[in-house]
N, C-alpha and C positions, 0 to 999 in steps of 0.2 A: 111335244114332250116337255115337261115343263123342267126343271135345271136346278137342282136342289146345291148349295153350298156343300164345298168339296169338305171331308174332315180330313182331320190333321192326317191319320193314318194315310187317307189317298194322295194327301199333298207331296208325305214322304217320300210314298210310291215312287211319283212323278218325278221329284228331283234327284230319287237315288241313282247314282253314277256318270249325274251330267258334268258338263263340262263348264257350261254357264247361261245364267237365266238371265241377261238384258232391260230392261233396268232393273238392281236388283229388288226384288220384294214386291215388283208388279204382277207378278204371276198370282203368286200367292193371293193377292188384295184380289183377282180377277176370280180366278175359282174360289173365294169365301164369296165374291157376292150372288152365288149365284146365277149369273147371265150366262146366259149361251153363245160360245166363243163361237171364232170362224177361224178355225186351224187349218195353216197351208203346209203343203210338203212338196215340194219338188223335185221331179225326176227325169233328168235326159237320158232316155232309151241310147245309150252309146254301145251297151253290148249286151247279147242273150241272155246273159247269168246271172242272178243275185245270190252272194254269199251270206255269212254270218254276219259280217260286218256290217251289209247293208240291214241284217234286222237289229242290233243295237237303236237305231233310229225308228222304226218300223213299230219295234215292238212299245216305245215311249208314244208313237201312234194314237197306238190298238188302247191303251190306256186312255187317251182324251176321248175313244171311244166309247168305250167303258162306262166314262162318268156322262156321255148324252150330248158331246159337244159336236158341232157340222166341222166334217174332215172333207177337207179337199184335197184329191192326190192332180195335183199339176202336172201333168205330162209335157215335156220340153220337146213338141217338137220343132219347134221352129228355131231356140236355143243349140238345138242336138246341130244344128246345119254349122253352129258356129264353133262348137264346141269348147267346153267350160275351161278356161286355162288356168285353172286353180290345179296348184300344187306342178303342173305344167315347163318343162325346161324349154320346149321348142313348141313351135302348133301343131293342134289337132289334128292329124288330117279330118275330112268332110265325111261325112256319109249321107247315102243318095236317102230319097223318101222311100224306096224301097225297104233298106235293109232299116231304118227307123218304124216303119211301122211294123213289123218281123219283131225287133226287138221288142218295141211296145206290149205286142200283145202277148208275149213271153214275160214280161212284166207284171201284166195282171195275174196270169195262172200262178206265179210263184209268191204277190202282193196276198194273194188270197188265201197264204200257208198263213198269215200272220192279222190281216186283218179280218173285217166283217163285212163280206164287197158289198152287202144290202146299205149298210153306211158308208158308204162313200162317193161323194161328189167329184167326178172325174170334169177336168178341165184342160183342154189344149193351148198354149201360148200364141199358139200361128193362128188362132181368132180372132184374134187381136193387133197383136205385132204383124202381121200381113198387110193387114189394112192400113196402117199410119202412113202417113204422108208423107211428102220429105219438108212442110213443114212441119210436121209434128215431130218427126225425126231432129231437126234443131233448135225445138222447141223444149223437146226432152232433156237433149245434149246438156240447152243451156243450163239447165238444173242444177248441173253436176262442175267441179273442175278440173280439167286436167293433173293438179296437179295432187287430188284427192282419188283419185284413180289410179296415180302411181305411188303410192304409197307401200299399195297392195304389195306383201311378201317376194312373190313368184315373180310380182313385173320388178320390182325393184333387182332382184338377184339377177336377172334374166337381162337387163340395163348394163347391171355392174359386170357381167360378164359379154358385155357386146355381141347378145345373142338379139337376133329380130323378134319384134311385136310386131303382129299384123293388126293395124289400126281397128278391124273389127273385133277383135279379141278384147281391146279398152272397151266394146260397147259393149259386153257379155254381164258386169257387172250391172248396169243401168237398164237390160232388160230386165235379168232376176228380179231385180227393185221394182220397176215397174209392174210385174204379174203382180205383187202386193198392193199396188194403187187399185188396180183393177177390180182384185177378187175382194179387196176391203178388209186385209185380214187381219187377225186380232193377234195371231199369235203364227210366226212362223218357225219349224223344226229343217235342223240340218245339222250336219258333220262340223267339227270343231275347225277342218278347212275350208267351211264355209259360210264362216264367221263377216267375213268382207259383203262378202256378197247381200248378206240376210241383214246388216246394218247399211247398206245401200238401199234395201226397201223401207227401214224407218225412215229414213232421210228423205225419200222421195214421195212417200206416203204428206210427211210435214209441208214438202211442197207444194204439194196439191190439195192442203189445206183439214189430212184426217187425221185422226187420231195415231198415233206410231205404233206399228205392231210391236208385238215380245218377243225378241228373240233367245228361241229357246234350241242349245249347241247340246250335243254329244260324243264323246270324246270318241278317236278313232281308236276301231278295236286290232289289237295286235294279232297278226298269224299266227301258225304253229310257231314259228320257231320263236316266238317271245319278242321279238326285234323289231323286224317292218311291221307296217300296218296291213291287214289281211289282205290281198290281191291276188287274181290269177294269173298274172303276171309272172309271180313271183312263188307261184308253187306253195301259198303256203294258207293256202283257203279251206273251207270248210263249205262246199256250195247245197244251193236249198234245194238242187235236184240230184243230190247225191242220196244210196241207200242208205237203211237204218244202221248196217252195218257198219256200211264204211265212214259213217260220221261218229259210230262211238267208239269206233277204233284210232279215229283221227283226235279226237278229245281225251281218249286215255295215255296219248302220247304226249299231251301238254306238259310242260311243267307244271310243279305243284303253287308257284308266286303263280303265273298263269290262270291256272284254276280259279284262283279267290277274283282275279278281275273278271276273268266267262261269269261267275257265280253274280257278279256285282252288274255289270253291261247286259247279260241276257237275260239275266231270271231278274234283273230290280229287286237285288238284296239292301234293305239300307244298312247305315252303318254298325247300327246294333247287331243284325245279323249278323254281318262280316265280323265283328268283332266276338261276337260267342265262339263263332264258328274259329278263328282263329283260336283264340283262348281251350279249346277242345284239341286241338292239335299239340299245343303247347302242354297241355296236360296229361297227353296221352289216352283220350276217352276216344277221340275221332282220329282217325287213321286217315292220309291223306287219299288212299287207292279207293276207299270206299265213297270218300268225298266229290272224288272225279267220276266213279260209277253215279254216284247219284246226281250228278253235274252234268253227265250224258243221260241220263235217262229225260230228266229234266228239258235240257234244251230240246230233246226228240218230243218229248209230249208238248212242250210250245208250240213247236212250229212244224211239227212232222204230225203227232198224234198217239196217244195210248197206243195203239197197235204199232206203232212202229217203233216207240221206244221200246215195249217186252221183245219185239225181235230185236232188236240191235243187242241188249241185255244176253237175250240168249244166245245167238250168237259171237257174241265176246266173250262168253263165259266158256263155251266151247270149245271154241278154238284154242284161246291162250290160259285158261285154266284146267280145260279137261286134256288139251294137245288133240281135239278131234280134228282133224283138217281136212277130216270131209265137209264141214260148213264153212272153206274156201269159195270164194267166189268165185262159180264155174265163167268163161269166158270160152264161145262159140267163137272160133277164128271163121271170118267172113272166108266163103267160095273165092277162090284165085286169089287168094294168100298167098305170097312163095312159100315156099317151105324152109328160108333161111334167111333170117332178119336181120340186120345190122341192132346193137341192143336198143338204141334210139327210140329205132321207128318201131320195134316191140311195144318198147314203154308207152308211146303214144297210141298205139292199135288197142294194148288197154286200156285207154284214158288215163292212165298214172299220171301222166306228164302233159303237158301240154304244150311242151316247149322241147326242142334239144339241149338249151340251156339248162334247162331246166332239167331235164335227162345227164349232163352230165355232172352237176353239183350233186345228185342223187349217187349216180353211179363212184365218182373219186372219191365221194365222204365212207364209200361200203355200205351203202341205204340198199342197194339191190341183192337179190340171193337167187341163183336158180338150183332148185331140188338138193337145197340146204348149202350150197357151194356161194360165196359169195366174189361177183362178178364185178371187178375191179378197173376193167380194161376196158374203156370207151368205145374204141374200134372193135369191139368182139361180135363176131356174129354167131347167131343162135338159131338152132335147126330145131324147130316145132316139131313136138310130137303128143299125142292126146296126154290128157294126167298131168303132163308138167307143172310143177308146182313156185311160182313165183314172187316171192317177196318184195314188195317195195315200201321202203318205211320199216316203222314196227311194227305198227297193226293193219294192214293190208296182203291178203295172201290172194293170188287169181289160180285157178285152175284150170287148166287150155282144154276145150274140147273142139278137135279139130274132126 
């Protein structure tokens, strides 16, 4: 396929809502000439899920795919074994090859909400990294210096608070780098935490005598609650295997500051758009409610699809604008359920929660309601009966069918 020069409009595209493009102005100079890049993406299979956050990055992807450039989605397995200590207070624990390839392949089905899987060049790290030697292992090392390694953020804070580094953790940086020696790559994309990492493979690339990739960063997308950065951790996600429903009810509950960054990180509004779009508010032509409806409808047709955005649409419209609450999300309580939950483990039999922590920051703030009664008391236990009608959040309503 031959590689035509990117125009300004798609260059926009590309850089609306990043974070930063390494050296600067080399991207640009690369997509005006035409040539056909070799764009790398890195991913350690560490857990089943990818949320929203992970398509912020994804979806700037799908774009270099767009314009005809070779993507490679890197698969860490061999990375995964050591796991990545970015952002990191203490280490990762390990995960077996087992549950890494489980993850993996849960990786592709949800990779494929957002990319084009006929373009994409799948690559494994443990191809490579397995094979070296232990002198090619000190051969690498010597590349690098100790004291360029702990510079890094998380080892530095993690130092200063006399917590342990596991000497393999310093070499997590130096592989990432190295997959870019390998794969020869011209351009590599990652999270604005992994900023170290992705400037460890220009460096290493120069060692070995190639050309230095571009590092090209995106900023981390913030949760529901406007504050952390999205995580399931932290209850405050928006994941790719959730219904139409319950994601544009999760998106209606943004803030409206909120809103204008979803509108900017998911959909690659540049800044003229943001700025009309702001200036409509400001004037009263654009309504903020209608803004966030078409904000969800939006990110469901990216990455969900037309049909799942008009259900999500309809759905929301029903519920919290007609009060129909029969288009509740019925929930089949599984055979040998007790019939009396502590509210905890309710929350999590739904999927609401995924955590008791997480269960009870819902439950103190008054985030939970059953059959319009709101359920304040942690220790409360709750006797199931069909119909019950369950609240969590704003826009989350379950209907028990037992």
């Amino acid at each position: 396929m031959k590689i035509t020069a990117a125009s300004k409009e798609q260059i926009d595209s590309l850089l609306a809502g990043t974070e930063k493009v390494l050296p600067a102005g080399e991207l640009e100079k690369a997509l005006e000439s035409g040539k056909k890049l070799r764009i790398k993406f890195g991913m350690d299979p560490t857990a089943p899920d990818l949320h929203l956050g992970h398509a912020v990055v994804l979806s700037k992807l799908r774009l270099f795919q767009d314009l005809g450039h070779d993507v490679t989605v890197l698969i860490g397995d061999f990375t995964t074994r050591i796991g990545d200590p970015t952002g990191r207070s203490k280490t990762r624990p390990p995960l077996s090859e087992e549950e890494i390839a489980r993850n993996a392949k849960t990786y592709f089905e949800q990779v494929g909400r957002i990319l084009d899987p006929t373009k994409i060049t799948v690559a494994y790290n443990s191809e490579w990294l397995d094979k070296l030697s232990s002198r090619e292992w000190v051969t690498l090392c010597a590349r690098v210096t100790l004291a360029r390694i702990v510079e890094r953020d998380d080892f530095a804070k993690r130092m200063e608070a006399n917590q342990p580094i596991g000497f393999h953790e310093l070499l997590y940086p130096l592989m990432q780098g190295y997959d870019s020696v390998v794969l020869k790559a011209d351009v590599e994309l990652g999270g604005s935490d992994q900023t170290f990492n992705l400037m460890m493979g220009r460096h290493l690339q120069e060692q070995f005598g190639l050309p230095a990739q571009i590092v090209f960063t995106t900023p981390l997308l913030e949760g529901l609650d406007g504050v952390a950065k999205m995580s399931k951790s932290l209850g405050n996600y928006i994941g790719l295997t959730e219904s139409p429903d319950q994601v544009f009810g999760k998106i209606m509950s943004i803030s409206d500051l909120l809103m204008i960054r979803y509108y900017r990180l998911l959909l690659n509004f540049t800044n003229a758009q943001i700025e009309s779009m702001q200036q409509g508010i400001a004037a009263g032509i654009q309504h903020p409610m209608e803004l966030k409806k078409s904000l969800a409808v939006g990110v469901l047709t990216r990455f969900w699809g037309a049909e799942a955005a008009i259900e999500g649409l309809r759905s929301f419209e029903n519920l919290f604008q007609k009060k129909d609450l029969s288009q509740a999300q019925e929930f089949v309580v599984p055979e040998g359920t007790s019939q009396t939950l502590w509210i905890a483990d309710l929350l999590k039999l739904l999927g609401a929660v995924e955590s008791t922590s997480e269960a009870r920051r819902l439950i103190t703030s008054g985030a939970v309601s059953i059959e319009g009664e709101k359920v304040m008391d942690f220790k409360a236990q709750i006797t199931l009966r069909t119909a019950m009608q369950i609240k969590v959040g704003k826009h989350r309503f379950f209907k028990l069918v037992i």
